[in-house]
C-alpha positions in Angstrom: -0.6 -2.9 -19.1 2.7 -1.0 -19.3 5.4 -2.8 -17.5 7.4 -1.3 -14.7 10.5 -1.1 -16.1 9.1 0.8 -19.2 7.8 3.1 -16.7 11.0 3.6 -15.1 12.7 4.0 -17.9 10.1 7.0 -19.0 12.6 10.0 -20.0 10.8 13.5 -18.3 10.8 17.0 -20.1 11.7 20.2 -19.3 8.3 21.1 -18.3 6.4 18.6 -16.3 3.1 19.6 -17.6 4.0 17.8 -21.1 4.0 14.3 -18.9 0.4 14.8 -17.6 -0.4 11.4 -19.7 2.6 9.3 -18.1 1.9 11.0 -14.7 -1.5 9.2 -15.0 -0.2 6.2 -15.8 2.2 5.8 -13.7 -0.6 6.2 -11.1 -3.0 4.2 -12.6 -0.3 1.2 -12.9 0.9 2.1 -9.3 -3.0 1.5 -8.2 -3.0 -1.6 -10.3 0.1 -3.2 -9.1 -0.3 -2.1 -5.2 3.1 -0.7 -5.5 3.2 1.8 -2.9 6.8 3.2 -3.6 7.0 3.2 -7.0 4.9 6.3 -7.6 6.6 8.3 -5.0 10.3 7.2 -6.1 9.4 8.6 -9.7 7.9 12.0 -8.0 11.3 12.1 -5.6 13.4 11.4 -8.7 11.8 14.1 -11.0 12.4 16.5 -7.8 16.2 15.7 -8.1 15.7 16.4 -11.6 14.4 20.0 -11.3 16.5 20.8 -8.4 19.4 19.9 -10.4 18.6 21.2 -14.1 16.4 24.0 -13.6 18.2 25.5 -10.0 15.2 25.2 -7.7 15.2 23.7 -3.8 13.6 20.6 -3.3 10.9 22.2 -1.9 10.0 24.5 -4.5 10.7 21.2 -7.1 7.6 19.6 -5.2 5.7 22.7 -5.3 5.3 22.4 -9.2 4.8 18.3 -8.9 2.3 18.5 -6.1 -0.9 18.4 -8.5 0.3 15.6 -10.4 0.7 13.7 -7.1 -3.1 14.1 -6.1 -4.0 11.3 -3.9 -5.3 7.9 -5.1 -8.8 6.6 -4.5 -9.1 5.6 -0.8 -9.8 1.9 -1.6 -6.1 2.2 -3.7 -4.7 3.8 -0.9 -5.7 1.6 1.9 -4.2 -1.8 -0.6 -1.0 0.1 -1.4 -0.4 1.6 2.3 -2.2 -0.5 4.8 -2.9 -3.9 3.0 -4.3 -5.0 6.2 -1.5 -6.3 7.8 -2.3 -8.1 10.8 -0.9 -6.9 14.6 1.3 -9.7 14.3 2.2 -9.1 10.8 3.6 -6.0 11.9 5.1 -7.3 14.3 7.0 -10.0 12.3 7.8 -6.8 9.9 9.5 -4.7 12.3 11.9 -8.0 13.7 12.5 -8.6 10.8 14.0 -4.6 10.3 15.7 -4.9 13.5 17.4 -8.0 12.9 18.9 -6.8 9.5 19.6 -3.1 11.0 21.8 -4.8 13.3 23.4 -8.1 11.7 22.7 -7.1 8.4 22.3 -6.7 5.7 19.6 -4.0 5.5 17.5 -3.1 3.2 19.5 -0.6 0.9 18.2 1.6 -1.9 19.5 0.9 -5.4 22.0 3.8 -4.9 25.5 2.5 -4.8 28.1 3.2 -2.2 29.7 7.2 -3.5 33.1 6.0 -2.0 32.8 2.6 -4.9 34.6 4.4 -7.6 37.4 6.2 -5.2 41.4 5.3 -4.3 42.1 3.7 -0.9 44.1 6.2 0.9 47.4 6.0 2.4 46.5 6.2 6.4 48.9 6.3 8.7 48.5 3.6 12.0 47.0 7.1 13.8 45.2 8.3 11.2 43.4 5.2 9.7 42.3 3.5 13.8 40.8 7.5 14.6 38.8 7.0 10.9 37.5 3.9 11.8 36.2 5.0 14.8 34.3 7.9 13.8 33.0 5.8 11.1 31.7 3.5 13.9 29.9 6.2 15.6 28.7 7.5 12.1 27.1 3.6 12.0 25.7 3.1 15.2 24.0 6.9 14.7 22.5 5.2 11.5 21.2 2.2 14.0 19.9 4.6 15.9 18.1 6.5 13.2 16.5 3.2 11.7 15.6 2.6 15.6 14.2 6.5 15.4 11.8 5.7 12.0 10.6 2.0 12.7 9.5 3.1 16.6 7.6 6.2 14.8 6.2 4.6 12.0 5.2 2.0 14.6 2.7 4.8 16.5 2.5 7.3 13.3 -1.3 8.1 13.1 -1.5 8.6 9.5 -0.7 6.6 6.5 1.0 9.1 4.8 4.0 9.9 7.8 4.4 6.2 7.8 5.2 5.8 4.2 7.7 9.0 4.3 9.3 8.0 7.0 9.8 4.5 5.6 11.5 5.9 2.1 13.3 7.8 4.8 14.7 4.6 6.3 15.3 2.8 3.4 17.6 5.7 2.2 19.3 5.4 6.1 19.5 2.0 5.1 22.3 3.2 2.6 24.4 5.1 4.8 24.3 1.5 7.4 25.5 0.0 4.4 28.3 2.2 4.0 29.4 2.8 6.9 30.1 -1.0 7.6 31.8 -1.6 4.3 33.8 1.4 5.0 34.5 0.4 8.9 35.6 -3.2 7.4 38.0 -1.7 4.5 39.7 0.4 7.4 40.3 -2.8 9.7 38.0 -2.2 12.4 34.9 -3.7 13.8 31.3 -2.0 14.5 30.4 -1.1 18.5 29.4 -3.6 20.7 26.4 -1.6 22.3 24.7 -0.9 19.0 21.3 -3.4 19.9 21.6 -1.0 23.3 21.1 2.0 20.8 19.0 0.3 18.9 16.1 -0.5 21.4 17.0 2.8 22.8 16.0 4.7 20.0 13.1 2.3 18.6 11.7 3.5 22.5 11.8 7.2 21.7 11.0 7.1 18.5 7.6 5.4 19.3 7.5 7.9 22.5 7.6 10.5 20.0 5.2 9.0 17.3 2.5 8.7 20.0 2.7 12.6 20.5 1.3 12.9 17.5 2.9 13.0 13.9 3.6 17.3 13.8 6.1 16.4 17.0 7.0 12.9 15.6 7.8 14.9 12.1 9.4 17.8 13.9 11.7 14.8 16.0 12.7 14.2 12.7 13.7 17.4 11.7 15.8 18.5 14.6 17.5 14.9 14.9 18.8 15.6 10.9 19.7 19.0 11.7 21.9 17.7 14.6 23.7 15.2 12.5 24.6 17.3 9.8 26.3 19.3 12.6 27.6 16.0 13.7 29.2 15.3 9.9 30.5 18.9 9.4 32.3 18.2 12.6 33.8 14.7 11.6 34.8 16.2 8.1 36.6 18.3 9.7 39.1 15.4 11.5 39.1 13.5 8.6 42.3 13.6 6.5 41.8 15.5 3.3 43.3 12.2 1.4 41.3 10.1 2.6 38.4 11.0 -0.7 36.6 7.2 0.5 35.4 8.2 4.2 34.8 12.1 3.2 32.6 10.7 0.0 30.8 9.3 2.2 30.2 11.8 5.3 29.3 14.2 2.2 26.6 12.1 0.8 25.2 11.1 4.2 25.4 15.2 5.1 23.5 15.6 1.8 20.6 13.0 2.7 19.8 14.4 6.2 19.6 17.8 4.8 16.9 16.3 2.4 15.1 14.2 5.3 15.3 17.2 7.3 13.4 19.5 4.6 10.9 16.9 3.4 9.6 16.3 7.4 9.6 19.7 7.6 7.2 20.1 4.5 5.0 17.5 6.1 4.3 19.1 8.8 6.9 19.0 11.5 7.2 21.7 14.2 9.8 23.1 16.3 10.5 21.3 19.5 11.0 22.8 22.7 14.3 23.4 24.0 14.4 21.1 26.6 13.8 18.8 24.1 17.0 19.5 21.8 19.0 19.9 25.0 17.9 16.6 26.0 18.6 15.6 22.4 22.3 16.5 22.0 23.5 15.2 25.7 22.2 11.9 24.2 24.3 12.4 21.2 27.4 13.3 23.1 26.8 9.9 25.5 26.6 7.8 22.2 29.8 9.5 20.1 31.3 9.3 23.7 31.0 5.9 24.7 31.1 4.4 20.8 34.5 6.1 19.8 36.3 3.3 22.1 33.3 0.2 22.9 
């Protein structure tokens, strides 16, 4: 049996066609092993990888992968996805989530932190205690959004919503992650009401998963189109020196826009306007009461 890591490691051609073979085997180990992400990280990295060499949008990138991604048997899918997890298992699962999403540390991705590499800037007093707050709004949005995912995966109806929206969160897990180292490096604490957020959002999330997954995925979509219009407007107060914070915004700005597109492809419809009114006054109570508790 192939190992992982030797799959991992498998170097993709220009044409994905040429891969048929290690397609099937990754699927075939994937089936084996019960690893439910492993298939699905390779598909999402060869995505990047025609989206960045051969100029297509991720969309169009999936386009060519979708036949190689045919589903597994059912039997493989029910032990990689649903492994018959107990009521209480999930349960224990989604405290466990919680717990980390709000004392840490989550559950990040393998991608490291895009601000690692950069300069500390030289802040004035002002400059770096304004920072440091906005960065604390960007984290308890992030809260919020792992609140969002784990109440919808809680009521999604089909396997396939859940596991998206669980890469989803595991890649929000990153941004949680970097927004508390970045909060720390600039001297300041996180916001005391984030569990308020928290089991705010794990509420409507589930509120929204129960309306069925085309409004749960299209919940989805409209909350990542609101905070990338929520970044924009934070890049715009923060200092052009300061490359750490704005590495980061741009990265995070970067993921939503991909979150937003991928629900979108799965199904997600428009929501009333009522609904994105309703949505934004929210927003404007958190960033409001955040900025200073």
């Amino acid at each position: 049996m192939t190992s992982k890591v030797q799959l991992m490691s498998i170097q993709f051609g220009r044409s994905p066609d040429a891969n048929q073979n290690s397609w099937t085997r990754i699927r075939k180990y994937c089936a084996h092993s019960q690893t439910k992400n492993t298939f699905n990280l390779l598909i999402k990295k060869e995505c990047e990888r025609l989206s960045d060499k051969d100029g297509l949008g991720p969309i169009s990138a999936w386009a060519q992968l979708r036949p190689m991604a045919n589903p597994l048997p059912r039997d493989s899918i029910t032990a990689m996805k649903d492994r018959d997890y107990t009521p209480l298992d999930r349960f224990l699962m989604g405290l466990d989530q919680g717990v980390r999403t709000l004392f840490g540390p989550p559950l990040a991705t393998e991608r490291p932190s895009p601000a690692a590499a950069l300069p500390d800037p030289e802040l004035g007093e002002r400059e770096r205690r304004h920072v440091a707050r906005l960065m604390r709004i960007n984290h308890t949005g992030e809260v919020c959004a792992q609140g969002l995912y784990q109440g919808q995966a809680l009521t999604a109806r089909l396997a396939a919503t859940r596991a998206s929206m669980a890469r989803s969160a595991q890649e929000e897990n990153d941004h949680l992650d970097w927004c508390e180292h970045r909060i720390k490096e600039l001297g300041d604490r996180k916001s005391l009401l984030n569990p308020l957020w928290y089991a705010s959002s794990l509420a409507i999330g589930a509120a929204a998963g129960l309306a069925g997954d085309k409004w749960s995925l299209g919940f989805v979509v409209e909350t990542e189109r609101q905070v990338e219009n929520h970044l924009d407007g934070h890049l715009a107060e923060v200092p052009t020196a300061d490359l750490k914070t704005r590495a980061i915004l741009e990265r995070m700005k970067a993921d939503e826009i991909h979150h937003a597109e991928l629900a979108q492809a799965a199904g997600g419809v428009e929501l009333p306007v009522p609904v994105k009114l309703a949505m934004k006054l929210t927003a404007k109570v958190m960033t409001g009461t955040v900025y200073w508790i």
